[in-house]
N, C-alpha and C positions, 0 to 999 in steps of 0.2 A: 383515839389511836394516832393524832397528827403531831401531837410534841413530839419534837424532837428527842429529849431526854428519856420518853418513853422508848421510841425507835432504837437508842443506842443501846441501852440498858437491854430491850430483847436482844438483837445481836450477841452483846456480850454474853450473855448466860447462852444463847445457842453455841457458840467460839466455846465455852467451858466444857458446853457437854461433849465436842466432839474434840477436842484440845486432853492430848493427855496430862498426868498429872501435875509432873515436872514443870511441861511448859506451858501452863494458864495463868494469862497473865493475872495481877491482885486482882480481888473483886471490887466491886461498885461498894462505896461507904453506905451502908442503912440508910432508907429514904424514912423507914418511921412508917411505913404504909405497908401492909404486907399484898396489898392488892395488883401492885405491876406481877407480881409472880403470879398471883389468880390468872388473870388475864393472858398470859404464856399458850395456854393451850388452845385459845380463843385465839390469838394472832398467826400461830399456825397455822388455822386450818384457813382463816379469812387471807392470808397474807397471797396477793398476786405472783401468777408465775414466774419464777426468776429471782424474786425480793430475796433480798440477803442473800442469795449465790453467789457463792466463793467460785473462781475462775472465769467464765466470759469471754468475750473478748472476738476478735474476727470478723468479716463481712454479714452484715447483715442475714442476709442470704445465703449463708452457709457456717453458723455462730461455732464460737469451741464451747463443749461439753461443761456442764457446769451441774452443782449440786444439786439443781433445781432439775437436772434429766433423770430420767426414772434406771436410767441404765449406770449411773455415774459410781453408786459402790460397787459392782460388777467390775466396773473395768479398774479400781484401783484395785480391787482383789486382784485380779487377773495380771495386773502390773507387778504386785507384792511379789507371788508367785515366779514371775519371770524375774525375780532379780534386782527389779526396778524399785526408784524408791515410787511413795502411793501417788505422789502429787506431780508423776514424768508424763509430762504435755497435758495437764489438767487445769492448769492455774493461768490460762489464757494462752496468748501469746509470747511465747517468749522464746532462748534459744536453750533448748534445753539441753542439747549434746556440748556446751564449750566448756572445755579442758575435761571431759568427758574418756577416761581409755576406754570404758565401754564400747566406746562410737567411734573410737581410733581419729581422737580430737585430744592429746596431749598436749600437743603444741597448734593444735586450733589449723592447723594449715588448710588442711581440707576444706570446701566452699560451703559444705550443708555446716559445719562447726559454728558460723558464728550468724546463720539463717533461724528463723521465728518460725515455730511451727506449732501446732495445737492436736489433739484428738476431737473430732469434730461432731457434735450433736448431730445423731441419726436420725432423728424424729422433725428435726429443722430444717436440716441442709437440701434432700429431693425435693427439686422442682416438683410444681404439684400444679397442674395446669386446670385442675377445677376451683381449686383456691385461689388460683392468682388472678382467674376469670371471674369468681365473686368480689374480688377486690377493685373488679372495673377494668384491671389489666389484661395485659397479651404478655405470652413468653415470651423473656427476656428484656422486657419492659422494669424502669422502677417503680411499679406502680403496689408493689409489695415485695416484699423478701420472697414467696413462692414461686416470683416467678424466673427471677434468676440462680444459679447454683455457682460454684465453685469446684474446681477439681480439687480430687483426693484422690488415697493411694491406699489401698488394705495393709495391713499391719504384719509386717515382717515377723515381726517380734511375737504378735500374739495371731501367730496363724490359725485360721480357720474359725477364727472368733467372730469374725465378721465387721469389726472394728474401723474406722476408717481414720485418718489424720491426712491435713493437708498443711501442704508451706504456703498456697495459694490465698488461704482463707486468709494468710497474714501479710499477704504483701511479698513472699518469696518463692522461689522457683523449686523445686524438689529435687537436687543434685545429689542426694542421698540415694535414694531407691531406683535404675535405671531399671530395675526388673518388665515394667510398663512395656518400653520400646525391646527387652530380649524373650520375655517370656513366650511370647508369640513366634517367633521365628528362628531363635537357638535350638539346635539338634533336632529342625523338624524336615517335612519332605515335602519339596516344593515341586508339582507339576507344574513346566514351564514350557509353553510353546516359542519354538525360533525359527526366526527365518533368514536365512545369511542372505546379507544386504552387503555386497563389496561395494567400498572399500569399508565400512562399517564393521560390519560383523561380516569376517571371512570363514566357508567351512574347510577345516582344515581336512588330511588323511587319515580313515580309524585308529583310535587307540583300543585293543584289544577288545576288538569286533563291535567298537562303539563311535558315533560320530562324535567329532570333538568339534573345537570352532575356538575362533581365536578374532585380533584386531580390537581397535578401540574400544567399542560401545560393552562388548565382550569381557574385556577387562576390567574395566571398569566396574561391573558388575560382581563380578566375580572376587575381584578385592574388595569391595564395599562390604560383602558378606562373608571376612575374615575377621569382620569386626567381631562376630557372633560367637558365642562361645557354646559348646560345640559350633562347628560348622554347620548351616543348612544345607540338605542334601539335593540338589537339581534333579530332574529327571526330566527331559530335554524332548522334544515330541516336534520332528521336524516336518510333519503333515500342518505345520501352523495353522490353519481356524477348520475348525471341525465341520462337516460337508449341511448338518442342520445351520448354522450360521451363513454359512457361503450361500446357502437357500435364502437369505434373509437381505444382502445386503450384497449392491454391487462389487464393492471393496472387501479383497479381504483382509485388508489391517482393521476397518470396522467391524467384519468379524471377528477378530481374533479379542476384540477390545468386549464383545457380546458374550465372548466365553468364560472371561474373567468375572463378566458382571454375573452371570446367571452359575457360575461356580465351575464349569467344566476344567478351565485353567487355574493357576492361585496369577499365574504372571503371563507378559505376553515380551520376550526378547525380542527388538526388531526396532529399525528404524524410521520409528511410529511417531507422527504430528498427535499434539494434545488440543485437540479442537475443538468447539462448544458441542456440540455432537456428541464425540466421544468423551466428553468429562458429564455427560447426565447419564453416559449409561456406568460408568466404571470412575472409581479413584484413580488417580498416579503420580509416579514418584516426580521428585524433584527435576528441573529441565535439566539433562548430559551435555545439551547441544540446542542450536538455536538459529534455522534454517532463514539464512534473509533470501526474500524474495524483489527480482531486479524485472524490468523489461528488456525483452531479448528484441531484437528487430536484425533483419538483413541488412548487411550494409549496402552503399547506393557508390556503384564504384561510379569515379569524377573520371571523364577522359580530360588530359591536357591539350586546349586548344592553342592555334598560334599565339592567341592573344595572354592567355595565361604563362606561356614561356618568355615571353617579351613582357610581362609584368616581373616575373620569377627575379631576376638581380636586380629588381627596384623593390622588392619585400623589405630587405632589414630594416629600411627608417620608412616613417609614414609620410606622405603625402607632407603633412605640414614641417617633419623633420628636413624631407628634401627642400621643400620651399625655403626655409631657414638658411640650408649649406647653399642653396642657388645663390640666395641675396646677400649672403655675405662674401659668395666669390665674386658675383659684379660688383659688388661694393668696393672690395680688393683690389680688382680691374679697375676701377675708376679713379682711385687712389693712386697705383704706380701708374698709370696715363697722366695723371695731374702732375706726379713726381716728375716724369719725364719730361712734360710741354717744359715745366718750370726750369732743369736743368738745362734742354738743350735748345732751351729760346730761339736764341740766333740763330743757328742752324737753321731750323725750320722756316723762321719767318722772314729769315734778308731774301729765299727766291721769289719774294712779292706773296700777295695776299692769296690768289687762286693756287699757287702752289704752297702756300704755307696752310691754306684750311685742307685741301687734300691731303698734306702730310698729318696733320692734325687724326683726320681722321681714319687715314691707313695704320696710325701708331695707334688709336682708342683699339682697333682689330689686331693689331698684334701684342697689345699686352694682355684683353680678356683671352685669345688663344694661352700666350703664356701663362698665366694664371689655372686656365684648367689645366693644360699638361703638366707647372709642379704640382699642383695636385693630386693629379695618379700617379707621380712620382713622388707624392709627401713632400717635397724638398722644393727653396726654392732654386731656380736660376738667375734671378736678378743678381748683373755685376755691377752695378753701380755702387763709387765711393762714399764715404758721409757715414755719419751716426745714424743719420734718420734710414736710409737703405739697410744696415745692419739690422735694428731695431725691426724694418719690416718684414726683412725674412726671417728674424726670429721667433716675431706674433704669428707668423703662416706656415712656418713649418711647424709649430707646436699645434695647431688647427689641427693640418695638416695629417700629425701624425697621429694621434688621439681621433678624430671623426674617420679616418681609413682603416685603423686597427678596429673599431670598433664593426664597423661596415665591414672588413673581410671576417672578422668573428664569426657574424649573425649569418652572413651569406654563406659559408664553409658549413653549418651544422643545417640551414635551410636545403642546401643543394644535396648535404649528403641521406637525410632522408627524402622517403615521400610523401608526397603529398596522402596524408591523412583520411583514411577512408570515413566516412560520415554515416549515419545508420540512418538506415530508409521514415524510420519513426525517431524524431529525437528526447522524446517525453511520453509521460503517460495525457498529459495532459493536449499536447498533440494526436495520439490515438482518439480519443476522444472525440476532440473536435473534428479531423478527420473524418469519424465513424467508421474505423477500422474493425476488425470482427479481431477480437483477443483470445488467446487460446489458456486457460487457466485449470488446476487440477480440479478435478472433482472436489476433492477432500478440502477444499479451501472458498470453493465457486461463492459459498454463502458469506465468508465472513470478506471475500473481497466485490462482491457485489454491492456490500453495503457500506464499504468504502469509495466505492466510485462505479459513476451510473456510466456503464460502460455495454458492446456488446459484444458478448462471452460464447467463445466455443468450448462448451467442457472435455477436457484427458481424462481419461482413466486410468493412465499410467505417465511416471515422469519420463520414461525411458522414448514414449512415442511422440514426444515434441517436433523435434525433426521432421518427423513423415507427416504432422500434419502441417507443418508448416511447406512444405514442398507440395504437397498436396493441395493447396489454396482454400485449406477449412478455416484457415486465419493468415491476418498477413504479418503479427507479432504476437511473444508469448509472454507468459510469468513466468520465471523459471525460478529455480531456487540455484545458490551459489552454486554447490557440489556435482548439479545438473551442469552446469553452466560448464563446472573443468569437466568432465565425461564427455561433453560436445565438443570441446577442444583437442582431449585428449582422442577423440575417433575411436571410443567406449560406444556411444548411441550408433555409429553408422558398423561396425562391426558386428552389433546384436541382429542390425534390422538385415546385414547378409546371412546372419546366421538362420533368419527365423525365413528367409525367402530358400536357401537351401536347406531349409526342411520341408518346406510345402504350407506351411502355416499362411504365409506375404504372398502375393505377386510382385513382378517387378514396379508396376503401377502403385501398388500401395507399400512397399518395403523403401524405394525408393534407393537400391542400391548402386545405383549404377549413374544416373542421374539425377541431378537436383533441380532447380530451376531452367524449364526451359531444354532443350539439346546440350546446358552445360553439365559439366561433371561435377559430379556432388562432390562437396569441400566445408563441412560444417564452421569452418572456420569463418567465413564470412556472416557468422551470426555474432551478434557484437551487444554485450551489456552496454544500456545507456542509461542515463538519468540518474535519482536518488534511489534508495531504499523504499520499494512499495507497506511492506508489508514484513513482518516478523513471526515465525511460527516456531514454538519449544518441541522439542523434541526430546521424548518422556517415556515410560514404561508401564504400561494400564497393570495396577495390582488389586491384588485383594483388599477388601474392607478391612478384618481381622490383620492383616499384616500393615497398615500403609505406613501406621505411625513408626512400628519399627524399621521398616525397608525406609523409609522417608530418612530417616534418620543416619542412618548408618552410609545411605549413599552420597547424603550433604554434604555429613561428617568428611568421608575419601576425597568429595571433589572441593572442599576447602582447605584439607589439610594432607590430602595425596599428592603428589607430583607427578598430574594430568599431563604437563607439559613434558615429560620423558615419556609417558605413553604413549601419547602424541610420534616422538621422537622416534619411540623403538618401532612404531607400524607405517612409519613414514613410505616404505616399500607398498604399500598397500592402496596408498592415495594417486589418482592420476598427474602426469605430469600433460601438461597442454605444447601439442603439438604445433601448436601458431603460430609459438613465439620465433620456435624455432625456424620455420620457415623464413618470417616475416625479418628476422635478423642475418636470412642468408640472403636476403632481396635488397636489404641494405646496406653490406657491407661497402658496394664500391661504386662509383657513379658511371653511366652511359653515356650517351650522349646525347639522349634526349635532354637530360638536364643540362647539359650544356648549349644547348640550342639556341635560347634565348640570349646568351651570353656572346656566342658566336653571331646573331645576325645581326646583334647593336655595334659589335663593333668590324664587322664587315660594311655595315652602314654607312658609318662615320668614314671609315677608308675609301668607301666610292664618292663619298663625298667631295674627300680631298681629291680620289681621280677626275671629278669634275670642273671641279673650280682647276684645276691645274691646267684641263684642257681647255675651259674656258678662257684662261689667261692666255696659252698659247695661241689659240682662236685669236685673240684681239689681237696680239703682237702681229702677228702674221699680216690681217688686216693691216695694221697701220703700215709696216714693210711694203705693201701691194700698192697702198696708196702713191708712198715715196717714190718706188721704183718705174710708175706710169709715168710722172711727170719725165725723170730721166730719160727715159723710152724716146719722149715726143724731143727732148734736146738733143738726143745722139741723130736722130733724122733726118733735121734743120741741119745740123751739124755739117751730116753725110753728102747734102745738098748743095750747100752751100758753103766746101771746102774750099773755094778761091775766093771766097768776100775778103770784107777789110776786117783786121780787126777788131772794128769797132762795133761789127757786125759780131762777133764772137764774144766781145763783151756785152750785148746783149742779151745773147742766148743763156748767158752762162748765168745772168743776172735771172732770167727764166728759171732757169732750173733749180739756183741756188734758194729759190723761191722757196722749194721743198723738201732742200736738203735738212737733215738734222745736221750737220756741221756747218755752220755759215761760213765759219773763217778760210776752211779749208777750201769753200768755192769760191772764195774771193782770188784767193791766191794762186788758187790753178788757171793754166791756162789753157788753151783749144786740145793740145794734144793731151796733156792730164786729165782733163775731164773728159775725154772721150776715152781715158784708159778705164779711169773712173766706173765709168757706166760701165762699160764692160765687166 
């Protein structure tokens, strides 16, 4: 049976028998033997599964339909019959709908027109988990064809036949047949529980004696399921999770997630975390939304001490910036002092050396003064002629004006806000090492515990962060964004007066009246710090039977709807944060505290100068008092000794002129002038 020629020869006469007349190709020339024909009916029935099967083809594990399946002239009967020709998705793999009108592929445009697809052996294709465990393997394993499968899609065409064909088996998608994802949930009735979650899902005013409800998540929904043809019908049930689940489980969004899974609901509307929990008890649709979670901490208000206001107009440049403009203004200083000595030489040095080094260095002090004062006036004052004097004030007023523009910049936007509140925790990672007690939801406790070893006060509600937080059950929270504007916006402290004038709160635990301490409650001093903790999707718990088409249809809207006009149109709905505003009427215009620091530096500097001013006076005075003694003691000799000689008189006079600062002028006076003199 192994030659070859044998092999081909059967083929051919099987190809004749089932080959009509027309189209069989010539026979084989006489071999001279009449026994390959004997033998015909002997390789049949020995001939392995499959051998000489015309068609084939496809995954392993999920093969197309071929001569060798016991069902294969059935279904080309069943094909003839619809129209089709015998050999339509028989012959392997192939595209069988291009330039197809049948398939509304004339022009091929459509995606299934030029896609591979097969009618797929029923007896092959199910997984078969006893088989594929006698082959040594586990499901889904390659360990045999049994144990993995392929999708497929029942047969439009030959309904009720039981038939199946995949694109899958070939390597393509099945963009033909969308029945899959509609058949389930077009023109059916969906019981749906909801629960209006503002700004999310608002409930609106009856529509003819019926709750309606509206806002984002709402919408969304609701046009996702226009995809459907008919429309599915809602039936809306605002008692959201039924009182045997609320027996079950502290939460009731996890109930509500219970109802779905055990059938009381098909869906659960609400703005609901999809969290390891709730995805083992229920499916759900694709994420709508996508709750980041931040740490919240109180902030730690700073008082400004003296010392911080007396720092405040040395902010704009650092430490090393100032050090830089200091050394380049004595530097400056020390330059027009050199300029100077060098100009006015003589001057200085013909009154002799004790008064030429003292002038020397009275001028080093009046040029570094000079120097700072064009400074705070940008500009210089040097009048001195020459290139090189021009040249100087050119290099220092350009300093000048560039390093003081830039320093009244930084200090004009420094002065005009405040100083920066700082939050009592500035990281998760500080909580921690702190061992601060963190306040986190329930619904989350597990999957952020095993993020970070921290310890955890559980909420059972987003809404009561606040009150425990004033409460001192934790001294920071995890909050999620939209918690975050609600605290802003004075959403959480509104509910928790609402729920103390019903009687539910006390004031000790509603916390409406006070926050920390004898102050007045002000959620605003709760302040997001750090990175992104933690990410949570926010999802829709549905039915088994529905999820692929509900999955579907809602992807579909929010890839190719315009979210962001929904967004848009409910924008009324979202809180606006009431901080900001405060915090930008606190800023608008400055007091005088911030000018504080400004005012005592340069009150300073001017008692300094009242100092030194009196201090010079002081000395003059002194040296005056000195002078005026000696004259004292000449006018009394004088008084005394008004009938001496004059030579007696030139004496005295030679005494006094001792101390006079005029020497010439006591040489030349005589007894009655210098006694007018003293007087």
């Amino acid at each position: 049976l192994k030659p070859f020629w044998l092999k081909l020869m059967s083929k051919r006469i099987l190809s004749q028998s089932d080959t009509p007349e027309g189209s069989r190709p010539p026979p084989l020339p006489p071999m001279g033997q009449p026994w390959p024909a004997l033998l015909l009916p002997v390789l049949l029935v020995l001939r392995p599964p499959g051998l000489w099967a015309e068609g084939g083809g496809g995954a392993p594990e999920c093969p197309c339909i071929s001569n060798a399946s016991s069902s294969f002239d059935d279904l080309a009967g069943r094909l003839v019959d619809a129209g089709r020709p015998a050999s339509y998705g028989m012959e392997g793999c192939k595209a069988y709908d291009m330039n197809s009108t049948l398939e509304g592929c004339e022009s091929n445009a459509a995606s299934h027109c030029n896609s591979t697809w097969c009618f797929i052996d029923l007896e092959r294709c199910p997984r078969s988990k006893e088989l594929c465990h006698a082959a040594g393997g586990t499901l889904g394993s390659d360990a045999s064809p049994h144990c993995r499968s392929r999708p497929s899609t029942s047969s439009t065409l030959l309904r009720g036949s039981g038939y199946l064909y995949s694109y899958e088996t070939c390597g393509s998608l099945n963009s033909y047949d969308t029945s899959a994802v509609m058949e389930n949930l077009a023109g059916t009735h969906l019981r749906a529980a909801i629960l209006a979650r503002p700004p999310w899902i608002v409930k609106l005013p009856q529509v003819n004696g019926r709750d309606d409800y509206g806002s984002y998540l709402f919408e969304v929904l609701e046009k996702s399921l226009l995809l459907f043809e008919p429309k599915p019908e809602l039936e809306l049930f605002s008692e959201w999770a039924t009182p045997e689940s609320r027996s079950k489980f502290s939460s009731s969004y996890t109930a509500c997630v219970h109802d779905v899974a055990v059938g009381n609901y098909d869906l659960c509307i609400g703005y609901l975390w999809m969290t390891p929990e709730r995805l083992q008890m229920s499916l759900f649709s694709p994420p709508v939304h996508n709750d980041l979670f931040y740490l919240v901490a109180p902030v730690k208000a700073e008082q400004d001490t003296l010392l911080d206001r007396l720092e405040k107009p040395f902010l704009p440049f650092t430490p090393a910036a100032w050090g830089a403009v200091v050394g380049f203004l004595m530097s400056t200083s020390a330059f027009l002092w050199a300029m100077k000595l060098w100009t006015e030489r003589h001057r200085i040095w013909d009154r002799g050396m004790r008064r030429g080094c003292r002038g020397c260095f009275r001028e080093m002090g009046h040029s570094t003064l000079q120097i700072w004062d064009d400074f705070l006036h940008s500009a210089s004052s040097t009048t001195g002629k020459g290139m090189h004097y021009k040249f100087f004030r050119l290099g220092f007023a350009f300093f000048a004006l560039v390093t003081m523009c830039s320093y009244t910049a930084s200090l004009a936007s420094m002065l005009v806000l405040r100083k920066e509140s700082t939050a009592f925790i500035s990281s998760i990672e500080e909580a921690i090492e702190r061992d601060v007690t963190i306040c986190v939801h329930q619904a989350v406790v597990n999957s952020f515990s095993q993020m970070y070893s921290a310890k955890i006060y559980s909420v059972d509600s987003s809404s009561n962060y606040a009150r425990h937080l004033y409460s001192g059950h934790c001294s920071v929270a995890v909050i999620q964004e939209p918690m975050i504007d609600e605290l802003h916006a004075g959403i959480a402290h509104a509910n928790d007066c609402k729920r103390l004038a019903d009687g539910d709160l006390s004031e000790e635990e509603a916390h409406c009246t006070l926050g920390f301490g004898d102050a007045e409650r002000n959620d605003c001093i709760f302040m997001r710090t750090g990175d992104i903790l933690m990410t949570v999707p926010v999802a829709f718990p549905i039915a088994e039977h529905l999820a692929h088409g509900f999955s579907w249809s809602l992807a579909k809207f929010l890839f190719e709807g315009d979210t962001q006009q929904l967004k848009r149109a409910n924008a009324n709905y979202f809180p606006t944060s009431k901080c900001a505003a405060e915090q930008l009427g606190e800023e608008v215009s400055l007091d005088a505290r911030d000018l504080t620091g400004t005012m005592i530096i340069a009150g300073g500097l001017m008692a300094v100068g009242s100092l030194l001013s009196c201090a010079a006076r002081s000395y003059r005075s002194a040296s005056k008092g000195s002078s005026g003694s000696g004259s004292l003691r000449v006018s009394g000799e004088l008084a005394m000794k008004s009938g001496d000689t004059a030579a007696a008189g030139k004496e005295e006079k030679d005494v006094e002129t001792s101390g006079h600062p005029n020497h010439q002028l006591a040489e030349s006076a005589g007894p009655n002038q210098l006694r007018r003199a003293v007087v």
